[in-house]
N, CA, C and O atoms as a printed pandas DataFrame, in Angstrom:
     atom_number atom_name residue_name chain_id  residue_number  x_coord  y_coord  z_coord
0              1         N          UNK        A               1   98.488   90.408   68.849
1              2        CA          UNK        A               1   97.749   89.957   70.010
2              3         C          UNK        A               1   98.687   89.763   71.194
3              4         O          UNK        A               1   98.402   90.213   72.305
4              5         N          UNK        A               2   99.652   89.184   70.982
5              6        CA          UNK        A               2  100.404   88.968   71.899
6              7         C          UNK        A               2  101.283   90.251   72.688
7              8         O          UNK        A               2  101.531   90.200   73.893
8              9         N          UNK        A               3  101.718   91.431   71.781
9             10        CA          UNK        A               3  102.306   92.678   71.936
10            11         C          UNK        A               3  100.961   93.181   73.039
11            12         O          UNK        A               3  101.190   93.468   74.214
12            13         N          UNK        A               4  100.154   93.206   72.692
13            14        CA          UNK        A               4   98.683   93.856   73.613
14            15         C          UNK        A               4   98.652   93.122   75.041
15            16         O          UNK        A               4   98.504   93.749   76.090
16            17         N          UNK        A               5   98.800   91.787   74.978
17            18        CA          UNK        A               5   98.578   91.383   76.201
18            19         C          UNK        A               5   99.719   91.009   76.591
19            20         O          UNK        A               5   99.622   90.014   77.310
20            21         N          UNK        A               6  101.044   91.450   76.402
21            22        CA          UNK        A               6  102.034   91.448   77.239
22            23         C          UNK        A               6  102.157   93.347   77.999
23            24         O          UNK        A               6  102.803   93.770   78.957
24            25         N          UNK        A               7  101.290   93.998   77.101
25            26        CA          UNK        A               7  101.313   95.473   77.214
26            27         C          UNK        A               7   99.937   95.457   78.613
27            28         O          UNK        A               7  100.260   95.928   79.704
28            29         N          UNK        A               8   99.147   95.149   78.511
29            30        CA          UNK        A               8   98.031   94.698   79.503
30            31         C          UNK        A               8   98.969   94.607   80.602
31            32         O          UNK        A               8   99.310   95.602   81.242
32            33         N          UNK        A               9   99.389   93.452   80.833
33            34        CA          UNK        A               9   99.959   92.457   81.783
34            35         C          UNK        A               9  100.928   94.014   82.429
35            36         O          UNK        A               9  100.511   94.784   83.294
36            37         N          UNK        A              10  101.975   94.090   81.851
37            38        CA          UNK        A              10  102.671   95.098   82.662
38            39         C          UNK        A              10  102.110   96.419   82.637
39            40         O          UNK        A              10  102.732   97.171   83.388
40            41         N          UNK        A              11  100.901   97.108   81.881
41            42        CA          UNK        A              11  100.546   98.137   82.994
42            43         C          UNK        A              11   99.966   97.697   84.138
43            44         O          UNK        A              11  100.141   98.300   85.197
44            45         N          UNK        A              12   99.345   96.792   84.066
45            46        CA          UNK        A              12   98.384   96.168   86.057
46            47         C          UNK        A              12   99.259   95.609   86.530
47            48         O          UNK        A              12   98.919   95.041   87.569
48            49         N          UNK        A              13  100.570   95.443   86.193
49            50        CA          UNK        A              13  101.822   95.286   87.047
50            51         C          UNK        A              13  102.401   96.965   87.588
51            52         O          UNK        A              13  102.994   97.250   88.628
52            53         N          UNK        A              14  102.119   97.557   86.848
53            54        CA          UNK        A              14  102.664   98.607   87.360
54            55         C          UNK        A              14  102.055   99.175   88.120
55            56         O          UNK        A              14  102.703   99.843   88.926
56            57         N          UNK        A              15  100.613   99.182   88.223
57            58        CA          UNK        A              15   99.547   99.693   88.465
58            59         C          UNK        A              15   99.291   99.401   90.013
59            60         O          UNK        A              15   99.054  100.227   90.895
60            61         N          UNK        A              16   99.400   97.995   90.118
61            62        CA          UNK        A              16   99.609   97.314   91.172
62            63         C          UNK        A              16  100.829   97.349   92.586
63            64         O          UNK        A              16  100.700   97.308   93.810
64            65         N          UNK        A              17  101.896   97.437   91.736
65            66        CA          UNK        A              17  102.825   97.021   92.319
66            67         C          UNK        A              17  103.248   98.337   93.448
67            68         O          UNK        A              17  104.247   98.063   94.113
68            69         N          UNK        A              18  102.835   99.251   93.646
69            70        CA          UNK        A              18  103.046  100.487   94.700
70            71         C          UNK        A              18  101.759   99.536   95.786
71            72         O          UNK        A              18  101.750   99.695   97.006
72            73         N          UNK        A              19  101.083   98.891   95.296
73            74        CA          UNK        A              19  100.173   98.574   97.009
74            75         C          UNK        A              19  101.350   97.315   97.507
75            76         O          UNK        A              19  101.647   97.209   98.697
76            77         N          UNK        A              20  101.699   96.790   96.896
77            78        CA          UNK        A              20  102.671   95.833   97.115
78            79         C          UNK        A              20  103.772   96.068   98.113
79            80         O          UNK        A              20  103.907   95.506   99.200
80            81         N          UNK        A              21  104.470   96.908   97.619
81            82        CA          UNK        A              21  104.990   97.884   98.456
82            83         C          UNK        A              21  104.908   98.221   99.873
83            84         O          UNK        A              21  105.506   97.975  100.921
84            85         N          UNK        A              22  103.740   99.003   99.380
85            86        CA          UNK        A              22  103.229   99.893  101.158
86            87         C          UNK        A              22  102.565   98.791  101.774
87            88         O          UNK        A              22  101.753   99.104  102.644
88            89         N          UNK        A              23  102.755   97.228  101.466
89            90        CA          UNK        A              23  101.961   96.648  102.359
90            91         C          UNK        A              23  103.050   96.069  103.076
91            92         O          UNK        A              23  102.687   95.203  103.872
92            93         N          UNK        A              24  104.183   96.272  103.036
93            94        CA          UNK        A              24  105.038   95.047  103.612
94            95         C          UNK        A              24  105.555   95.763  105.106
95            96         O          UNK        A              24  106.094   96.868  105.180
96            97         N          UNK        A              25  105.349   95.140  105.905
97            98        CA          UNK        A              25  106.174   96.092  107.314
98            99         C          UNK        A              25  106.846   95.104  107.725
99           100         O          UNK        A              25  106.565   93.926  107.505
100          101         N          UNK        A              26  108.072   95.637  108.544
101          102        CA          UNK        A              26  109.212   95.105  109.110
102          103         C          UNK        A              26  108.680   93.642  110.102
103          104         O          UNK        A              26  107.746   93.526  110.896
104          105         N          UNK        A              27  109.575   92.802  109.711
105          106        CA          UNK        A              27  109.062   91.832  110.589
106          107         C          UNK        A              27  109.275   91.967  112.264
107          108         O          UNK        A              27  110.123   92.776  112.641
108          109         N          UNK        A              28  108.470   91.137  113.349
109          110        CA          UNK        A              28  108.468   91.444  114.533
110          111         C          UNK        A              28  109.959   90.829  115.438
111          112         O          UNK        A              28  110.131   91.062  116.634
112          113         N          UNK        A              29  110.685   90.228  114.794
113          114        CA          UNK        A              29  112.040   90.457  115.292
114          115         C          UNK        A              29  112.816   91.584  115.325
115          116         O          UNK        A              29  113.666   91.891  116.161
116          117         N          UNK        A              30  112.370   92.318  114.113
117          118        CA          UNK        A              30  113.389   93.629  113.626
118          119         C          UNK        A              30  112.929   94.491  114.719
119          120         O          UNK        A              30  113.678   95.048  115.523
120          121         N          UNK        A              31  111.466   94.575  114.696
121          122        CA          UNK        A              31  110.868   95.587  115.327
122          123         C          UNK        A              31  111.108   95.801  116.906
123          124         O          UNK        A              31  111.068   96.854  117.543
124          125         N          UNK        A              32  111.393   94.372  117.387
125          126        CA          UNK        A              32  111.340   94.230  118.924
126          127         C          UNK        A              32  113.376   94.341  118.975
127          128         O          UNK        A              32  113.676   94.936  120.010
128          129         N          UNK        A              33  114.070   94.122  118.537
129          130        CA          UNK        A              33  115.916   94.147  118.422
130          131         C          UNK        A              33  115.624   95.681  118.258
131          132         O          UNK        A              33  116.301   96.259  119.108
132          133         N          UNK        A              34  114.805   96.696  117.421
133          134        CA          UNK        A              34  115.382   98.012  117.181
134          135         C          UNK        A              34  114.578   98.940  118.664
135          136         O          UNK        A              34  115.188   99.847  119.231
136          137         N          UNK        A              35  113.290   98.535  119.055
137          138        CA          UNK        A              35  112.696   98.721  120.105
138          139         C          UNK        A              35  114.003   98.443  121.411
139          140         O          UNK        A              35  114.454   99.439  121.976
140          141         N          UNK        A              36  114.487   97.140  121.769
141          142        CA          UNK        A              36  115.537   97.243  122.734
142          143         C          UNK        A              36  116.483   97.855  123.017
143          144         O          UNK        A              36  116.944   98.456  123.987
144          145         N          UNK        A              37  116.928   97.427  121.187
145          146        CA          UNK        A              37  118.232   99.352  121.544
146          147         C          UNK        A              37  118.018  100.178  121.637
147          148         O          UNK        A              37  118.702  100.742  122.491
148          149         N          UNK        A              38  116.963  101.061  120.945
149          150        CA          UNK        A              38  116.274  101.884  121.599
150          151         C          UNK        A              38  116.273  102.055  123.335
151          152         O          UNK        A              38  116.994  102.698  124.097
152          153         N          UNK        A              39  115.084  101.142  123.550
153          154        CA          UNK        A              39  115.295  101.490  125.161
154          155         C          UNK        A              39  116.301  100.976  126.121
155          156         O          UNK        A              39  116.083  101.189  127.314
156          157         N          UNK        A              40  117.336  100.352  125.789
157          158        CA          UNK        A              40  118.298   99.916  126.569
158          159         C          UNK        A              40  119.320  100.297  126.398
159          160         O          UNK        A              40  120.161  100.038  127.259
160          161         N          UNK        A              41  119.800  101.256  124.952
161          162        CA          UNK        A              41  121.373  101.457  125.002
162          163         C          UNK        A              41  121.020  103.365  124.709
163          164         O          UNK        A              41  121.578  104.290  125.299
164          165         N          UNK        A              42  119.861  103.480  123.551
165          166        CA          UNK        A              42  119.898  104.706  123.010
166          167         C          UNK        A              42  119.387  105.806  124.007
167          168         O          UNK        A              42  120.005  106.828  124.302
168          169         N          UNK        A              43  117.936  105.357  124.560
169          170        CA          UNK        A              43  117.523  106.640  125.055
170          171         C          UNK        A              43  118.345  107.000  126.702
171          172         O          UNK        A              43  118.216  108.197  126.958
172          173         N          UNK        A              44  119.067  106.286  127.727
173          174        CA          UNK        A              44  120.097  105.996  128.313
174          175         C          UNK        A              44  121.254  107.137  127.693
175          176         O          UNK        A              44  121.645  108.219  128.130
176          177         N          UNK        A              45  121.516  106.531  126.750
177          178        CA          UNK        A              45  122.642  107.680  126.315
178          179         C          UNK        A              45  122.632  108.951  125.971
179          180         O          UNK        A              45  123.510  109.810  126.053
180          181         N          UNK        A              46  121.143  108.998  125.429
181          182        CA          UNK        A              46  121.011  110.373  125.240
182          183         C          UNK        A              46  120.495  111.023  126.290
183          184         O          UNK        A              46  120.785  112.219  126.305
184          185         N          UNK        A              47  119.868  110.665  127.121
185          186        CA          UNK        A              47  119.565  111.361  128.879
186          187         C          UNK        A              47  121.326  111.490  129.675
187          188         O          UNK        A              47  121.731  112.154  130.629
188          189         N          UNK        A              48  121.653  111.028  129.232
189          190        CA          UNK        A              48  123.528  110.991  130.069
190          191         C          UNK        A              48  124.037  112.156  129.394
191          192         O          UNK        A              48  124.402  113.162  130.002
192          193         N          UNK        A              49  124.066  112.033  128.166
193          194        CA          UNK        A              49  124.842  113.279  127.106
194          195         C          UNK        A              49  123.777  114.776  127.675
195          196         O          UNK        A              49  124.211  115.776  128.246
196          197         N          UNK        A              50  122.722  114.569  127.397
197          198        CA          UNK        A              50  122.130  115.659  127.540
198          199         C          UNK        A              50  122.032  116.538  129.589
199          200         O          UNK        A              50  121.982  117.744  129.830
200          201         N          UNK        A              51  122.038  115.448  130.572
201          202        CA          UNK        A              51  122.773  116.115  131.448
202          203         C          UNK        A              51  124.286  116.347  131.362
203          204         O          UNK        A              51  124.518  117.425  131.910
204          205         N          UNK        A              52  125.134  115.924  131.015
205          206        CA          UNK        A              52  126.359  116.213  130.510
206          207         C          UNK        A              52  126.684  117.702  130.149
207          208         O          UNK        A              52  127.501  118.508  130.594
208          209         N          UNK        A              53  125.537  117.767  128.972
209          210        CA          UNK        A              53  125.240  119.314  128.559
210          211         C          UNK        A              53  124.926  120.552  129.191
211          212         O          UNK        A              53  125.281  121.673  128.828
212          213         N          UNK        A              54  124.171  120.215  130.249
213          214        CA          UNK        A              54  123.580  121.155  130.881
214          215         C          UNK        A              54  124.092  121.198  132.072
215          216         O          UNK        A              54  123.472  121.966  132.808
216          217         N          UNK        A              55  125.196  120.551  132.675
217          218        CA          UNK        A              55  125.850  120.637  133.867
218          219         C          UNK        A              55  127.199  121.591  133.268
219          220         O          UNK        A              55  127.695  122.535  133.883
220          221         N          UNK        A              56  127.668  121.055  131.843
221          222        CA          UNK        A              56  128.513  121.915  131.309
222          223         C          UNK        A              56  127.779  123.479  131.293
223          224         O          UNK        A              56  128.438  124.420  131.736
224          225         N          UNK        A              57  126.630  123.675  130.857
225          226        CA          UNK        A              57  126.188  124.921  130.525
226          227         C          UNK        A              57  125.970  125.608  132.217
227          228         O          UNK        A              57  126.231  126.800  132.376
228          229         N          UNK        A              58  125.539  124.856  133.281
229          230        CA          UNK        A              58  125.364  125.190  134.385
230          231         C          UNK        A              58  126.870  126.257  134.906
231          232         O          UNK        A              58  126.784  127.385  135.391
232          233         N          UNK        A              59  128.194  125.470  134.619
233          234        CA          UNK        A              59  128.979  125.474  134.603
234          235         C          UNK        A              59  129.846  126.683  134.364
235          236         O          UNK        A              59  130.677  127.258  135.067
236          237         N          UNK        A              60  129.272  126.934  132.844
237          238        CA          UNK        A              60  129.437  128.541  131.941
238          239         C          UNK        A              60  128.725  129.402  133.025
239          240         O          UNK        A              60  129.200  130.286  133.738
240          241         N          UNK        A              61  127.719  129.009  132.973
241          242        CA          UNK        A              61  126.590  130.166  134.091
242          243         C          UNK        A              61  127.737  130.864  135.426
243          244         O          UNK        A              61  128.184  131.965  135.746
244          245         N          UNK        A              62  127.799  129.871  135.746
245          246        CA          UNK        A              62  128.411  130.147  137.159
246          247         C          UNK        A              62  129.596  130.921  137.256
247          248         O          UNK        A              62  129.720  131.863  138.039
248          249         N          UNK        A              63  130.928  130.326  136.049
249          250        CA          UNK        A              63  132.342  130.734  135.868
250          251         C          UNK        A              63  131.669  132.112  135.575
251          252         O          UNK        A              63  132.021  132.989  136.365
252          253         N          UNK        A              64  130.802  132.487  134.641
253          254        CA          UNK        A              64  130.290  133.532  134.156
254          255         C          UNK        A              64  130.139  134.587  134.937
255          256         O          UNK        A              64  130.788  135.610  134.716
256          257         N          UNK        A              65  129.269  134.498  135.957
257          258        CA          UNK        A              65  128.616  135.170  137.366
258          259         C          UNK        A              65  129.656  135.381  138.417
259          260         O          UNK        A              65  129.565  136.433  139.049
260          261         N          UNK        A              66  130.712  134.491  138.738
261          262        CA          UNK        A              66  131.065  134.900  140.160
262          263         C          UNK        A              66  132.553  135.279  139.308
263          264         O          UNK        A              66  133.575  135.087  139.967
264          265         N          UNK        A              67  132.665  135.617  138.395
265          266        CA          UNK        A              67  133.842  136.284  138.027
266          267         C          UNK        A              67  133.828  138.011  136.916
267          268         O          UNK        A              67  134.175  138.442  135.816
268          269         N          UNK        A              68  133.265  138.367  138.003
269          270        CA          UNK        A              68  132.740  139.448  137.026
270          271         C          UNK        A              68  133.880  140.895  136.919
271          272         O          UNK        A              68  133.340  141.916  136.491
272          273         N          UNK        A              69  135.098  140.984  137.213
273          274        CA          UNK        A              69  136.374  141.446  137.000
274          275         C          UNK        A              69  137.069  140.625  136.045
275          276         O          UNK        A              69  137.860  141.193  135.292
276          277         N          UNK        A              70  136.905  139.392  135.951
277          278        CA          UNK        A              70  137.980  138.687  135.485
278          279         C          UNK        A              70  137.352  138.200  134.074
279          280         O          UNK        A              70  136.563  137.279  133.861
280          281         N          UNK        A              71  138.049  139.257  133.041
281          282        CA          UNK        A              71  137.396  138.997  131.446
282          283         C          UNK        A              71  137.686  137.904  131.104
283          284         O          UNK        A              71  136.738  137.207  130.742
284          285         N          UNK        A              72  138.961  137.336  131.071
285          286        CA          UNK        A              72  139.180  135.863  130.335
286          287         C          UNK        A              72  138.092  134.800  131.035
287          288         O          UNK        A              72  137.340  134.137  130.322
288          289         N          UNK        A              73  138.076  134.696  132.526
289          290        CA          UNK        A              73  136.846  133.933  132.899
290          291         C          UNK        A              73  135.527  133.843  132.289
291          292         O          UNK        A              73  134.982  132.952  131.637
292          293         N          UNK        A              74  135.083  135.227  132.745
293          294        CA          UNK        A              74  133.767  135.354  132.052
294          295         C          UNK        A              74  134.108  134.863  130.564
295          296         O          UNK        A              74  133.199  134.144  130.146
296          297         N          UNK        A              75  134.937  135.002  129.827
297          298        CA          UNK        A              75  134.803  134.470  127.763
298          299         C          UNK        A              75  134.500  133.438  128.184
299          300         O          UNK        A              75  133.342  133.043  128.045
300          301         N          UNK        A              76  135.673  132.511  128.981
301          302        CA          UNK        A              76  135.802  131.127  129.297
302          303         C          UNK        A              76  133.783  130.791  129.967
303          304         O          UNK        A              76  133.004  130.041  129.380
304          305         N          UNK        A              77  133.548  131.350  130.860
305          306        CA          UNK        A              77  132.086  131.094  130.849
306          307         C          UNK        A              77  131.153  131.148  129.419
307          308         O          UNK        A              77  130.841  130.135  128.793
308          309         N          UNK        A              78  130.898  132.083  129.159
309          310        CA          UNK        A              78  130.002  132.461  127.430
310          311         C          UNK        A              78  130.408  131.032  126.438
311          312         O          UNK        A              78  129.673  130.453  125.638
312          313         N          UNK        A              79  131.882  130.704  126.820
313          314        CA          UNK        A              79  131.715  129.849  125.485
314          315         C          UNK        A              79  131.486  128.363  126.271
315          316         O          UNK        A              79  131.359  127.366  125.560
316          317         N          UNK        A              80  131.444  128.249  127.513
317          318        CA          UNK        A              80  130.718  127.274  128.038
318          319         C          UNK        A              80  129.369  127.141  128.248
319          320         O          UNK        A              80  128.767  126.074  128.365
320          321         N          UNK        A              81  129.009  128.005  128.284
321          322        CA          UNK        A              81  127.311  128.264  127.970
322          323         C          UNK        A              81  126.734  128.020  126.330
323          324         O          UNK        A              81  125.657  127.521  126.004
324          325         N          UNK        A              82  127.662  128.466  125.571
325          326        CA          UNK        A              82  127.493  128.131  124.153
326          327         C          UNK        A              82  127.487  126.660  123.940
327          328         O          UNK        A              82  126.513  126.011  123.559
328          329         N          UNK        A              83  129.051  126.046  124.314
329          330        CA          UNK        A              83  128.907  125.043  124.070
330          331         C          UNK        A              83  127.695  123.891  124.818
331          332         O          UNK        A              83  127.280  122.833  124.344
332          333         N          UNK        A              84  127.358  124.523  126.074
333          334        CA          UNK        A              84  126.507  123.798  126.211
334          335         C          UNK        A              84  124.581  123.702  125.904
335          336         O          UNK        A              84  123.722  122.844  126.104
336          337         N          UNK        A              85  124.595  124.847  125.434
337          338        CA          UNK        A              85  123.324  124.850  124.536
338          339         C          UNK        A              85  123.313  124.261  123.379
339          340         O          UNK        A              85  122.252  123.685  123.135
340          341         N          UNK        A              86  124.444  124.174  122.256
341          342        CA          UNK        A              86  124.829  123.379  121.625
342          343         C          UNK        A              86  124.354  121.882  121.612
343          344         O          UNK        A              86  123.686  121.155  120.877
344          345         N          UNK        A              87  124.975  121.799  122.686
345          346        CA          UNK        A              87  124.967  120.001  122.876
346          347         C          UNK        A              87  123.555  119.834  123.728
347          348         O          UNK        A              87  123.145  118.682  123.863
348          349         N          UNK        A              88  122.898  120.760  124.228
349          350        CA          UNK        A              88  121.438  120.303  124.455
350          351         C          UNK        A              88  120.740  119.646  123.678
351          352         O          UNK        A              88  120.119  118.584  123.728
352          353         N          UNK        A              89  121.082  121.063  122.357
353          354        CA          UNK        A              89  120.365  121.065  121.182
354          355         C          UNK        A              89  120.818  119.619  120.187
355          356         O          UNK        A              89  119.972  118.856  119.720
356          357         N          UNK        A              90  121.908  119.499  120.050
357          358        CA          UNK        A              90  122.189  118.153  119.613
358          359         C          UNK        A              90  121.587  116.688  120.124
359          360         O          UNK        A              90  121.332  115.657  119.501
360          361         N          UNK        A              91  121.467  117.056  121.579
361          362        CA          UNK        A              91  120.540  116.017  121.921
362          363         C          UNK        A              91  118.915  115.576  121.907
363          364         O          UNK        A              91  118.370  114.489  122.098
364          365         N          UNK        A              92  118.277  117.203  121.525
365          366        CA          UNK        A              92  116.896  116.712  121.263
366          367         C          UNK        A              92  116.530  116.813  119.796
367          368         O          UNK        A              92  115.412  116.801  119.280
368          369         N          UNK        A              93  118.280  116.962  118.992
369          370        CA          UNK        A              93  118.052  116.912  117.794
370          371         C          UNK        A              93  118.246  115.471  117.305
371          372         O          UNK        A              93  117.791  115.012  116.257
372          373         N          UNK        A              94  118.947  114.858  118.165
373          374        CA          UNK        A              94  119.187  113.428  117.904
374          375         C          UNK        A              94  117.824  112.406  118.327
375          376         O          UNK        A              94  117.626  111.425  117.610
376          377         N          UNK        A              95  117.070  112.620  119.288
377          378        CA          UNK        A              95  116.109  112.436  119.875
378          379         C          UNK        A              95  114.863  112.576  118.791
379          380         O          UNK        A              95  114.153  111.592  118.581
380          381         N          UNK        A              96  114.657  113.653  118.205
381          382        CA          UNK        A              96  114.025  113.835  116.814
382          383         C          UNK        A              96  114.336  112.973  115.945
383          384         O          UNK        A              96  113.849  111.859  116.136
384          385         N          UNK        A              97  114.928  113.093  115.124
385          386        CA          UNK        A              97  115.417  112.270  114.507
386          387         C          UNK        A              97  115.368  110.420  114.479
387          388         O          UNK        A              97  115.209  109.788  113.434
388          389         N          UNK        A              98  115.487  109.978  115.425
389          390        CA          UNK        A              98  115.195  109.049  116.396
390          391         C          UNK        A              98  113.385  108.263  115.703
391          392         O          UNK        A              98  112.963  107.276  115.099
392          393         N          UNK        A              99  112.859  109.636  116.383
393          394        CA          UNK        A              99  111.396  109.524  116.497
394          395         C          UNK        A              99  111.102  109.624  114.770
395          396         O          UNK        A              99  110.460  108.696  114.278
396          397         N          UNK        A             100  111.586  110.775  113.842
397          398        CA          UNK        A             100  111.055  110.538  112.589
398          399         C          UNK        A             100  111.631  109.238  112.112
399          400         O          UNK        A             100  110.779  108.394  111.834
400          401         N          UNK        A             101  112.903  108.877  111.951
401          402        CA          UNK        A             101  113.122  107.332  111.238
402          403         C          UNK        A             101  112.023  106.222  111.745
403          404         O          UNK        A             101  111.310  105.571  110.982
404          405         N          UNK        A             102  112.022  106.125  113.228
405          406        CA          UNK        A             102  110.889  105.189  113.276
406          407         C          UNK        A             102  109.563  105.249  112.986
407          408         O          UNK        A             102  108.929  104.236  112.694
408          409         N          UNK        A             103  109.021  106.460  113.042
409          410        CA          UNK        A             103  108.014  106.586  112.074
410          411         C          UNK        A             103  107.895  106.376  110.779
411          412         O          UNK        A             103  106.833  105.891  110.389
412          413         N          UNK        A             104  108.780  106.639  109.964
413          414        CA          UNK        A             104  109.240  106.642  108.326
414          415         C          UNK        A             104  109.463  105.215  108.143
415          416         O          UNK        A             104  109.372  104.921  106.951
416          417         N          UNK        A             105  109.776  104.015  109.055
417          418        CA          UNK        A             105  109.752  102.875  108.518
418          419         C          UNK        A             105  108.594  102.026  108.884
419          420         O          UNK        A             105  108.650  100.800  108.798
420          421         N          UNK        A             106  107.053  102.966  109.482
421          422        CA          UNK        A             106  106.243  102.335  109.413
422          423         C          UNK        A             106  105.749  102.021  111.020
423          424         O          UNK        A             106  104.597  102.168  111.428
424          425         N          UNK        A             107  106.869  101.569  111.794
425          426        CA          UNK        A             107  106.580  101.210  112.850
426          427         C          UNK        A             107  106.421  102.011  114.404
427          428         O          UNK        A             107  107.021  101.871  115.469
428          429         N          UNK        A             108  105.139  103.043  113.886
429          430        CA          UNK        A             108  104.551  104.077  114.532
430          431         C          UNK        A             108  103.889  103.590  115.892
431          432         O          UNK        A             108  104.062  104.183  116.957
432          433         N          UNK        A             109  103.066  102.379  115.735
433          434        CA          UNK        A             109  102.507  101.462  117.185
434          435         C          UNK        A             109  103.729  101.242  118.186
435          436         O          UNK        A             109  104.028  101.840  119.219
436          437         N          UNK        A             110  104.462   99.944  117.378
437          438        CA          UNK        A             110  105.312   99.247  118.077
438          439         C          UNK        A             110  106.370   99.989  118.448
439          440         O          UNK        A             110  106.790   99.711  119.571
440          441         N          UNK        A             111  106.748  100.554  118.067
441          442        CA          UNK        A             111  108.267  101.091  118.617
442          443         C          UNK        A             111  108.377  102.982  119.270
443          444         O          UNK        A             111  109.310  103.521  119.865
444          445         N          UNK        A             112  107.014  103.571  118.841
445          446        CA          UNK        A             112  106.964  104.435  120.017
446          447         C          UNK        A             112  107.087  104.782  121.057
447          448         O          UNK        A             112  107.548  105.756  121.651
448          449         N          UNK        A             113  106.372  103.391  121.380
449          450        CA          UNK        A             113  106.218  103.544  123.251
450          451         C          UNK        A             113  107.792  103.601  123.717
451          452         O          UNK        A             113  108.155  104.031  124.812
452          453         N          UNK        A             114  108.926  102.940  122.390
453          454        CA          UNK        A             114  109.817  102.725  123.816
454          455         C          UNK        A             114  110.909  103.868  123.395
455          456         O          UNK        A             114  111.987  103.766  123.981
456          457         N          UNK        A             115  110.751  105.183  122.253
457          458        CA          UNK        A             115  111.082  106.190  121.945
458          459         C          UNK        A             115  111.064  107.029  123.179
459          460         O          UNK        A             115  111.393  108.214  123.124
């Protein structure tokens, strides 16, 4: 009798215990501290890096164009254009990223807006 209802007991523990789980969300300190860095240190930095990028790539463009005799220039352009598509791309890959973790921990309302 006792083997049965200790066997009971932990399957509706087991059974149970996944709503348990998915019910718990981050408390509203966490949420509003990861929301600030967010909008006060992160998305700031990644708008800085990402013109960064594209003034570099502007950059390639140009060395590229007004040196059109001069082969080492022009390479020197191409791989400034590379590198700066690169680091575009790093930035709206970081930016992604960004957006799936805060989704993945639930806090899809609160901390969007400031994504």
């Amino acid at each position: 009798m006792h083997k049965a209802s200790l066997a009971s007991t932990l399957l509706l523990q087991a059974l149970f215990l996944p709503r348990l789980v998915f019910a718990a969300t981050p408390p509203d300190e966490v949420l509003e501290f990861v929301g600030k860095i967010s909008t006060n240190i992160l998305n700031p930095l990644i708008m800085i890096l990402f013109a960064l990028a594209f003034v570099y790539f502007v950059y390639g463009v140009a060395a590229y164009i007004w040196n059109p005799d001069n082969e080492e220039a022009r390479t020197k352009g191409k791989m400034s254009m590379l590198w700066g598509v690169v680091g575009m791309f790093i930035m709206v890959s970081v930016f992604g990223i960004m957006k799936f973790i805060i989704s993945s921990i639930g806090a899809d309302d609160a901390l969007m807006n400031y994504v």
